[in-house]
N, C-alpha and C positions, 0 to 999 in steps of 0.2 A: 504494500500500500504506500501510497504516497500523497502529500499533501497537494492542492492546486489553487487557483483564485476562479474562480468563472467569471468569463469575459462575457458572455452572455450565450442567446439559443439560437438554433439554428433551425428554419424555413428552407422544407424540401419538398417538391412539387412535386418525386418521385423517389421512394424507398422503396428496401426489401421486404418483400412482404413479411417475416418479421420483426419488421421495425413499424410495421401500419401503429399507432398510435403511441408511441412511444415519442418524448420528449427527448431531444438530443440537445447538448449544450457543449459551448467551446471552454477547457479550461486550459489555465497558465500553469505547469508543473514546478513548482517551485524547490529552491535546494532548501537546506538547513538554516541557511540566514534568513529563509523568506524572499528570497530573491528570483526573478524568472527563472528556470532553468529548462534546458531544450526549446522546439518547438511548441506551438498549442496542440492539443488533441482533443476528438471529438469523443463525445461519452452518452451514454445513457444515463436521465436523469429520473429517478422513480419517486422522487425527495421532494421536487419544486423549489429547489436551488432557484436564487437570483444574482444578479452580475455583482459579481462586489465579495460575493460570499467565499467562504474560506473551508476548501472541503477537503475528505480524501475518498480516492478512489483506487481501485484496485484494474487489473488487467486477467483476472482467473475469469477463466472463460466460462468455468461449473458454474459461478455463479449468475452468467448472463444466459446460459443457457437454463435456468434454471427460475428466470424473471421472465425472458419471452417464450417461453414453452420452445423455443426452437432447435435443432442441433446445428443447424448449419445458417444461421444468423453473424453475417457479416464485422459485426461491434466489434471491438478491443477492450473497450474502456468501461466502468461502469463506475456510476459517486455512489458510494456508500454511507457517508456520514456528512455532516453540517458542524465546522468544529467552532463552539463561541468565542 
């Protein structure tokens, strides 16, 4: 797991079936100082995360297969927590 920022969501005129009603959001992967780290990455959000927010997210794929009923759902990323 690792911490991120959410930059905010993402509008898609065409997913995987799926991902049909699932929330996707971009987040900022941060290091240890709180600081950007890497690229953004896109994630499943099940939470209702908003831009600003300070979360973490994991890349275990059990468990996004295990949120869209899917085995072969596209995702990487999923937020799991909202940290205060």
């Amino acid at each position: 797991m690792q911490t991120a920022r959410v930059l905010g969501h993402v509008t898609a005129t065409v997913k995987h079936a799926s991902l049909q009603g699932w929330r996707l959001v971009v987040l900022q992967p941060l290091n240890i100082r709180n600081e950007p780290d890497e690229f953004p990455q896109l994630a499943l959000d099940q939470l209702g995360t908003r831009r600003g927010d300070l979360v973490f997210f994991t890349s275990d794929t059990k468990q996004i297969r295990a949120m869209t009923g899917s085995n072969n759902c596209p995702a990487r990323f999923s937020v799991q927590g909202i940290i205060d």
